[in-house]
N, C-alpha and C positions, 0 to 999 in steps of 0.2 A: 648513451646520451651524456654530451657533459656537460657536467655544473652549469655552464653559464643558459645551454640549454632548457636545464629543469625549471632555473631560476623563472625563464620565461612565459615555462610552461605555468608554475604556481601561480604567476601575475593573470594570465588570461584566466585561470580557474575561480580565481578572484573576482575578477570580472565578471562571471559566468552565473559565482556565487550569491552576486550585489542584484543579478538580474532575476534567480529564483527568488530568492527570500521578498523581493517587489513584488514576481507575481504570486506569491503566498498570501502577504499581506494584501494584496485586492480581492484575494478567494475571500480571505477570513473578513474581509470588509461587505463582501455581497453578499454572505451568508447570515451577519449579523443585521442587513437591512432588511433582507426579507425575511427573518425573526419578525423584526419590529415591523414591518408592513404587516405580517399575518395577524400580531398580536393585535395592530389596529384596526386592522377590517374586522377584526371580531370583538373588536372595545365598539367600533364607530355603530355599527348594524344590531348591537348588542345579541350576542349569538351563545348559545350555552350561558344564560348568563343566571336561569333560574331553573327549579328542580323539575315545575311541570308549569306546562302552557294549555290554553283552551285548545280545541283543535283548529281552528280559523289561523293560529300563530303556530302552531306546533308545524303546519303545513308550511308558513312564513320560513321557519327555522331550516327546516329540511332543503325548503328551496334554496335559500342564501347559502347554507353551508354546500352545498353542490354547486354552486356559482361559485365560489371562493375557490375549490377543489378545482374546477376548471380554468380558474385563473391561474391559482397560484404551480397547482402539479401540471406542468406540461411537457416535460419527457417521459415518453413513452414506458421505458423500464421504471419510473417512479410513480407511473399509475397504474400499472401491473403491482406493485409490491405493495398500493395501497388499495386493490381492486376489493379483497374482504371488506374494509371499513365503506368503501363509497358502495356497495351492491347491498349493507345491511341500509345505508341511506336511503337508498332507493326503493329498497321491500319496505322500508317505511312511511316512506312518501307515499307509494301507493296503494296500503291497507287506507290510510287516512283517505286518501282523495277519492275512490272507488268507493267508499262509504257517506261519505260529503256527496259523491255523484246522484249514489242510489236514492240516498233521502231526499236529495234535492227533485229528483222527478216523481215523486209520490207526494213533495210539497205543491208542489203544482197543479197535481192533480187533485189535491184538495181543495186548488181556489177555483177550479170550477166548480165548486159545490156552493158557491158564495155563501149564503147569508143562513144556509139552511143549517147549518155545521159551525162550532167553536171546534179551533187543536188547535195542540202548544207541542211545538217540537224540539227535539234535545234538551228535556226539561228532567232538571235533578228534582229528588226531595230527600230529604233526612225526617225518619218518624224512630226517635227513641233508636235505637240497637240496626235500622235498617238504610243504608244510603241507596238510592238509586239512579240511574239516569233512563228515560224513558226515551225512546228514539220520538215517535207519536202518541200524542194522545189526542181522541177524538167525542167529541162530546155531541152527541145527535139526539135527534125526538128517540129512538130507539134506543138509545141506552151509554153509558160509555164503555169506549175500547182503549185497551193499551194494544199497541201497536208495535210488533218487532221487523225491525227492516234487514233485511237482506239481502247483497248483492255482489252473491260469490260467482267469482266467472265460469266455473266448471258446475257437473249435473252434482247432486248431493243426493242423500238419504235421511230422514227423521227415523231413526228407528227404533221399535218398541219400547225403546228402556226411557227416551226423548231425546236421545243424542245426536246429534247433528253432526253427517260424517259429510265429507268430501269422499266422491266417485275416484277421483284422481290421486289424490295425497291423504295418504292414510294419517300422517301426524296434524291434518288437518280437522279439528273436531271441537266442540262446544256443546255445551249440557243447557242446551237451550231454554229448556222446560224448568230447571231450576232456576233458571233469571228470570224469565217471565213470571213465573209464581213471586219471586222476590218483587217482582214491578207491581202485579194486579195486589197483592197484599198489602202493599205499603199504599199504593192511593187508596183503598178502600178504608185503610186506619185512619190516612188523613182524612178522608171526607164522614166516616161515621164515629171513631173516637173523638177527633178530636176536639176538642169545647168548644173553640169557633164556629165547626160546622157543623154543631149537632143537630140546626135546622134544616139544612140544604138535603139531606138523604137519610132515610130511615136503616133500620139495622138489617131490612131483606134486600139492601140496592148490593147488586153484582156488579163487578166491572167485566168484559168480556174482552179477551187476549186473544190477539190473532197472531198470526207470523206471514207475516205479507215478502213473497218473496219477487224482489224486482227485477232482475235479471232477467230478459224474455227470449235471452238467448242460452239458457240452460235452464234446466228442470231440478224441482224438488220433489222425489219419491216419499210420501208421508206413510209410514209404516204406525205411527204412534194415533191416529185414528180419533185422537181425542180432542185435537184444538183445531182449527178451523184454518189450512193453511189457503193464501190464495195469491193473484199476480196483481199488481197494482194495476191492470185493467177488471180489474173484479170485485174492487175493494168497497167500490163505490155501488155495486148490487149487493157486497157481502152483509155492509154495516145498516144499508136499508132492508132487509130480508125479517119480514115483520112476524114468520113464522119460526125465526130462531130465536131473536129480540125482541120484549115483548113491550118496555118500557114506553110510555108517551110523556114525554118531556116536554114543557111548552115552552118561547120562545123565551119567556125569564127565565124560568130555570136553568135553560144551556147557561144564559148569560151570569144566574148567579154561580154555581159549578165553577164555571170555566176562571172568574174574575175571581175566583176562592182558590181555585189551584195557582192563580197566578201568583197570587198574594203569599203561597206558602213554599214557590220554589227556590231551591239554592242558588248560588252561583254555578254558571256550567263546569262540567267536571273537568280536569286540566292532566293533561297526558304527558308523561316524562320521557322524555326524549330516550330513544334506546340508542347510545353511544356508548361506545366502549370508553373504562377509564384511563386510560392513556391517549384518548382519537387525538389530542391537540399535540401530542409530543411526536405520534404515530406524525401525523400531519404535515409538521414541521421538519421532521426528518425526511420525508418523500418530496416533499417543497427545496429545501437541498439539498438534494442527492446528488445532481449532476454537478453541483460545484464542490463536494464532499468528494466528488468522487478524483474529481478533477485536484484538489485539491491533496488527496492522499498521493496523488503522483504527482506531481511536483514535487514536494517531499520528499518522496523518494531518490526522486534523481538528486536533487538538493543533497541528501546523505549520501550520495555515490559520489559527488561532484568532493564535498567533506573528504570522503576516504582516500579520495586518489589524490586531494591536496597534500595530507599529512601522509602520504606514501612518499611522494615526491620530497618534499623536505625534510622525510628521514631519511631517503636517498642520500639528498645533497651534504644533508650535516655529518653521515657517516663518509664520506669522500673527502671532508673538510679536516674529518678529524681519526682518521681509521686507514688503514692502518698506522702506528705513532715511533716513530724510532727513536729509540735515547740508550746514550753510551753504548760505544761501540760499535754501532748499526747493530744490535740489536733490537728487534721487531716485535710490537706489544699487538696482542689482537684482543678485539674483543671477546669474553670470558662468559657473558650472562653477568647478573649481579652478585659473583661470588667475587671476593676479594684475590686476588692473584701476585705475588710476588715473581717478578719477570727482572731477572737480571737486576739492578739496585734499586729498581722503582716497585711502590706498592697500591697497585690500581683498583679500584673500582667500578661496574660500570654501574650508573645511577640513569634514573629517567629523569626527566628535565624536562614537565610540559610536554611537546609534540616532539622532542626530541630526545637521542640516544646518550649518553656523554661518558666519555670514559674520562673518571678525575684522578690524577695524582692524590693518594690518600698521605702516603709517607716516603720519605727520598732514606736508600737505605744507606749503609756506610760503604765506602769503595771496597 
């Protein structure tokens, strides 16, 4: 190739080079938008923004950040790489909503009982050392019940010890019988300890624990024999059943009871989102992938495009100045960077930026 060639070749490379580093900078421009898009859709929707939510917004949360997920991650290998984080979303969303479901069709089934019955559902209390949340609680002439709702999709076991297993998933399990003992103990303190209501119930009143399982497409094996399991089509024979309950309650009483427990519950309990502590950097990296990725090769070739520049123009400058003749036709080559005495001249070769340079150090004597 000669000189005047290479010359031309470098200019186009040039050009080549003005063309990568542009579509560089429009990568690094769309990646740093959709930064700042994700940061605001999760500023604007206020999303992770607190440590725990009631479950009405905990459900909100889950939802929106799975709408976001589907906006923002839409190539296909960058939802793959995010599928761990969005499938723990989703085994999230729906413990919550299958539990919202379950209760919500046993609430139902309560207001057919109109006028006969006070409850209060998803009601916390705190008594000294004991917090609790009580899914139902039902206040009838026969007595009060706390209420545990259940609405696991597979068959279960209650067994002997009170453990509640899943047929299906063995790491699936809950010590049932220790919450509910925490639930009837704690309104029995509030309604006979405490000074306010030391009128409304005597120190022989029982509260009575059921475990109502609502799910009428799987079963619950009760092996533990001791508490009263039934389906929320039985709930309403179970809690009038005058031969287990013996209580007669008159139509004040429910009413003062019920306006007393009102008066002494907490705020609902608020559930923390289970997100990993990276999900939002997680996030933002699978959101740009495809222009990360796109963008690592450009660069690439960008540096290939680099290499073959400064090949070329060490080409040309070593043809400009290589080999060098002085006195005599004697012929000076390049040496590396050791000093060389060649006939009266004493040469160096030095780098010089992108280029090679052999310099006259010292002119010797003839």
């Amino acid at each position: 190739m000669k000189k005047k060639d290479e010359v031309l070749e470098v200019q186009k490379l040039e050009i080549e080079i003005q063309e990568k580093e542009s579509i560089i900078n429009e990568y690094k421009r769309k990646i740093v938008q959709i930064n700042d898009d994700i940061l605001w859709h999760f500023k604007l929707y206020h999303l992770i923004e607190e440590r725990g939510y009631i479950r009405d917004d905990a459900i909100l949360q889950y939802r929106l950040i799975l709408d976001a997920v589907e906006k923002f991650i839409t190539n296909q290998s960058a939802r793959e790489r995010f599928s761990f984080y969005e499938e723990q979303l989703r085994n999230q969303l729906k413990i919550l909503e299958v539990g919202k479901k379950g209760e919500e069709a046993v609430f139902e089934a309560m207001e057919l009982l109109g006028s006969r019955i006070k409850y209060l559902t998803n009601i916390r209390f705190k008594y000294k050392n004991i917090d609790v949340e009580v899914d139902l609680i039902v206040i009838a002439p026969t007595g009060i019940f706390s209420i545990e709702i259940k609405n696991w999709k597979h068959d279960a076991v209650l067994n002997d010890k009170g453990i509640l297993e899943s047929r299906t998933d063995k790491n699936k399990k809950t010590n049932i019988i220790e919450q509910i003992r925490r639930h009837e103990n704690c309104i029995y303190r509030i309604l006979v300890e405490d000074e306010t209501g030391v009128n409304l119930c005597n120190k022989d009143l029982k509260v009575y624990s059921i475990i109502l399982w609502q799910n009428l497409d799987s079963n619950l094996t009760d092996n533990f024999k001791r508490l009263p399991v039934c389906c929320v089509n039985d709930l309403e024979y179970e809690i009038a059943d005058r031969s287990k309950y013996t209580y007669d309650f008159s139509d004040i009483q429910i009413e003062e009871i019920y306006n007393f427990l009102c008066c002494k519950k907490e705020g609902e309990r608020k559930y923390e989102l289970r997100i990993a502590d990276d999900f939002v950097d997680k996030f933002i990296e699978c959101a740009t992938l495809e222009q990360n990725i796109e963008l690592e090769k450009v660069e690439n070739e960008l540096n290939l495009l680099y290499n073959r520049k400064e090949r070329l123009e060490e080409i040309a400058y070593r043809k400009k100045y290589q080999p060098v003749k002085y006195y005599g036709g004697k012929t000076v080559e390049m040496t590396g960077k050791a000093v060389k005495k060649v006939g009266k001249v004493s040469l160096k070769v030095a780098k010089v930026g992108l280029y090679t340079a052999v310099i006259i150090t010292e002119l010797l004597d003839s």
